[in-house]
C-alpha angles and dihedrals in degrees: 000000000000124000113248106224092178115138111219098215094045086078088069135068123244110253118217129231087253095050088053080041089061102035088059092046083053097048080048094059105223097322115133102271087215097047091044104040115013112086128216119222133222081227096068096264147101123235117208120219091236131021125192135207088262094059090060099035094103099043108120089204088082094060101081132049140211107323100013140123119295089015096215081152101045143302100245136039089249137046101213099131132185127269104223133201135171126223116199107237111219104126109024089218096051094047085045089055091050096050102045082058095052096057090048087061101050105287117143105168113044110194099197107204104215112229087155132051115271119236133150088265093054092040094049086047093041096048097038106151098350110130099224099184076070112042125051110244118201121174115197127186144102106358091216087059097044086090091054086045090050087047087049106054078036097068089033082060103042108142094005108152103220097051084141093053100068127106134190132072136264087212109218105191112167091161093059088077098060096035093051098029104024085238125116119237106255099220132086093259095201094053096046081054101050093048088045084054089052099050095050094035085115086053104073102177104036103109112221109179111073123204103192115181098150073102086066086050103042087044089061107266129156130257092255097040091056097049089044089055100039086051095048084047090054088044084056099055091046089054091042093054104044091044086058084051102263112140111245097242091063086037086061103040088051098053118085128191113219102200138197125231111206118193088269092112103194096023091056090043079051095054105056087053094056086043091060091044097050097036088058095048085049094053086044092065094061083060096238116204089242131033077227092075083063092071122107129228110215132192116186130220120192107228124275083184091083103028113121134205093208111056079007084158082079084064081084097055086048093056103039096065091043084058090050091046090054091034096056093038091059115249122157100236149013150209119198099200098232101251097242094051090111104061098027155351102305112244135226083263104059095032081050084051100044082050093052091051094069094037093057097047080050115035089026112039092017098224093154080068099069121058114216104340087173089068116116093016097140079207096054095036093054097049079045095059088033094058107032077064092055090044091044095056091057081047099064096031083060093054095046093051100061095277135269107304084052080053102059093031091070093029106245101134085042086059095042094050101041087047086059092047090052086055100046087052088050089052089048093050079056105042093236083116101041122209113187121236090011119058087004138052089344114197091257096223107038120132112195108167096093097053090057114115110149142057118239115238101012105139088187089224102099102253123142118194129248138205102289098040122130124259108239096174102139120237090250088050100095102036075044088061095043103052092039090059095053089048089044094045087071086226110098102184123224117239118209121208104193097193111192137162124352103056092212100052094032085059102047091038088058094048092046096045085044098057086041100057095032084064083078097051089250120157106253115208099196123198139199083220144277121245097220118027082236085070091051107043085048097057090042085066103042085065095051099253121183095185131037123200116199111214124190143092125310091241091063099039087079091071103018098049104056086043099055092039095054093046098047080061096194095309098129137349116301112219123181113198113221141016105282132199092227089052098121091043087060106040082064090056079058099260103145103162126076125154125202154138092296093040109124095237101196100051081039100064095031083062098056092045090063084059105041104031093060 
């Protein structure tokens, strides 16, 4: 029998990017196909709803593969990362103790926070039976003590064997200070580099020069912004230490981004591929001995910026697809914020959980077993060259503009971060950002006042913050406030929703009235519906309502809503859900309050809870 060789697909003709174009207008009936379907981006940028192979063909980011200049896909032939965790040092036993258990538990990469003084004694007793050819090791702390910290494992390891062998970081990070806190850092930066450079000179692969701007990401800042700045930092480092007389291959092997993931899944994926591209093509042009010295070394932070006290569970859901993001775009290694972080100590519970997170996307779904399988998505590849544009923009104004430390000595990334903050908080008072279980859809009957521990944004080191610090207020933070206040105030209003008339708007006014005003914490009665508003208003009454919601169609609020309004007589509040035609008519009948899909929640509400919490 002969062997059929037909291809399916050859009995069909090829279709161009216009014809699926015009099929879609027509499916759109007449509706604009860019208003309707083209998305603009917070990144500048606007996002198609299809891409084809032709609209990625001259992209020179499909030219290399998995280890290869400019490692776009990846700086290694594998994407196994490390599962990182950080221990509090403030006994060396006791941290040794933790760690030891960690890694017990699945842990591959221990950040140890200095609270004490390093010295051989605390570091023999810090690293007992930890393998450390094995596991990363990263110590963070005060950056004026991290020369004394790399003295210190320096002297521990005097005459080890496999010096060459040891991976992690001792983060110096002396711009932290004036980005976090709008101080400069008091001590001569370059000096304090170059002496960091000499004590861990045995130690080839320990990274010493942190770029963190997981503080960008958790203070609000776009994708792009982040990566421009990140890339200007690391610019500034590179700078710094050549200038101190570091080549700039050992001033590259030794810098390591720390890097936010906030909740926008292939953007983000996106982000930390444009970061390896244009990181590489920044360390080319010192002229570096090996094109090796261009890769990056990325740590990965799942956001702070998007975490929520109330529904905080769904913490979990936030952080699980930022560690995808990072996992499939390739980073070695990775932190999962544990989901209760922002209203108290996390628990063995929620630090078991965050561990878990990453175990399961490697052990589980094996996603450390495929290298870049974004690679060649005409959708990925193009958000990759889109925003590594935006990013690189930030990038050169930066530079033009004196670098990065310039930059955060007048105040100027601080500005530009803390602008985009206050519109993404706008965005989120609005629900144009959602934020679920919070400014959408809200667990009507959580009370979350008695499980708060902790202050928000309390470092513990003393600092108070200046004029050109960044605004680390959360996105929840607001709506948090809001609905606090209602729960604190001992006085949890009734709200009323008085459904009348078209089934199908009564019913989807009512749902959307009853996730407003439960923003606020407020108590929903929720109706079938009433046949006359006196019915409804009276009921309303009857259960103590201080604020009644009429929800029907705009055809019938003409007639229903003067009438229930002037029944109701003052007695509560008087709410119509949507934006009518027949508003101003009747605003002059005395109807001031309407609720609907451009309403700004947040000053709403707050609004209502001047008048109701007196």
């Amino acid at each position: 029998m002969a062997e059929n060789k037909e291809k399916l697909f050859d009995q069909f003709a090829p279709n161009t990017k216009q014809e699926w174009i015009d099929k879609v207008t027509a499916d759109l009936k007449g509706a604009d196909f860019n208003k309707k379907l083209v998305w603009r981006t917070n990144e500048g940028f606007n996002v198609q709803p299809m891409y084809r192979a032709e609209d990625i063909k001259d992209f020179k980011t499909i030219d290399s593969l998995p280890g290869e200049y400019p490692y776009v896909r990846g700086t290694r032939t594998d994407n196994t990362w490390y599962i990182r965790e950080d221990v509090v040092v403030e006994d060396a036993a006791a941290a040794n103790a933790a760690a030891l258990d960690l890694l017990d538990k699945g842990v591959t990469s221990i950040g140890f926070a200095m609270k004490i003084d390093a010295t051989a004694e605390v570091m023999a007793t810090l690293l007992h039976d930890i393998d450390i050819t094995k596991v990363e090791i990263n110590f963070v702390g005060c950056p004026n003590k991290a020369v004394a910290t790399a003295k210190a494992l320096a002297e521990y390891l005097k005459g080890y064997d496999a010096l060459d062998a040891i991976r992690g970081a001792i983060e110096f990070d002396p711009f932290k200070r004036e980005l976090k806190h709008g101080k400069p850092f008091p001590h001569d930066i370059k000096a304090l580099a170059a002496e960091l450079f000499e004590a861990a000179k045995e130690m080839p692969h320990l990274r010493l020069f942190t770029v963190d701007s997981t503080l960008l990401c958790n203070a609000g800042a776009y994708i792009y912004q982040e990566l421009g700045y990140a890339l200007s930092w690391g610019a500034e480092w590179m700078n710094l230490l050549t200038d101190a007389g570091i080549s700039a291959t050992d001033a590259a092997k030794r810098i390591k981004f720390n890097m936010g993931i906030s909740n926008n899944y292939f953007m983000e994926l996106s982000k930390f591929r444009a970061a390896r591209m244009l990181w590489a093509q920044i360390v080319k042009q010192y002229n570096p001995e090996c094109e090796c010295a261009c890769k990056i070394a990325v740590h990965a932070i799942t956001s702070e910026f998007n975490q929520t006290i109330f529904d905080a569970h769904v913490n979990l859901l936030r952080s699980q697809t930022e560690a995808m993001s990072a996992a499939l775009a390739g980073v070695d290694s990775i932190t999962v914020q544990p989901f209760d972080k922002q209203y108290k100590q996390p628990d063995e519970l929620s630090k078991h959980l965050a561990r878990n997170q990453q175990l399961l996307l490697m052990e589980e779904s094996h996603l450390n077993k495929v290298i870049d399988p974004a690679g060649g998505s005409y959708y990925v590849e193009t958000l990759t060259v889109s925003l590594a544009e935006q990013a690189w923009k930030v990038f050169i104004d930066t530079e033009d503009k004196g670098g990065f430390k310039a930059m955060i000595e007048a105040g100027d990334v601080q500005k530009a971060i803390n602008a985009t903050a206050e519109k993404r908080h706008l965005d989120v008072a609005r629900r144009k950002e959602q934020l679920l279980g919070t400014n959408q859809f809200p667990n009507f009957n959580e009370m979350a006042a008695g499980k708060i521990e902790a202050q928000e944004g309390k470092c513990g080191c003393g600092c108070e913050d200046g004029e050109n610090a960044l605004n680390r207020r959360r996105a929840a933070s607001d709506f948090e406030e809001l609905r606090l206040a209602t729960e604190r105030s001992g006085k949890r209003p009734k709200v009323f929703m008085l459904t009348i008339g078209n089934l199908a708007m009564r019913l989807a006014r009512s749902q959307f009235s009853s996730n407003f005003f439960a923003c606020a914490g407020y108590e929903i009665i929720d109706n079938l519906g009433f046949d006359t508003v006196e019915q409804g208003v009276d009921a309303a009454l009857a259960k103590g309502a201080q604020v009644v919601v009429l929800c029907s169609s705009d055809d019938e609020y003409e007639t229903l809503a003067p009438a229930a309004f002037k029944y109701l007589d003052g007695r509560a509040e008087f709410v119509v859900a949507g934006a009518p035609a027949c508003t101003e008519a009747l605003q002059a009948a005395g109807i001031e309050n309407f609720v609907h899909v451009r309403s700004n929640v947040l000053e709403t509400l707050k609004a209502f809870n001047a008048k109701l919490l007196k």
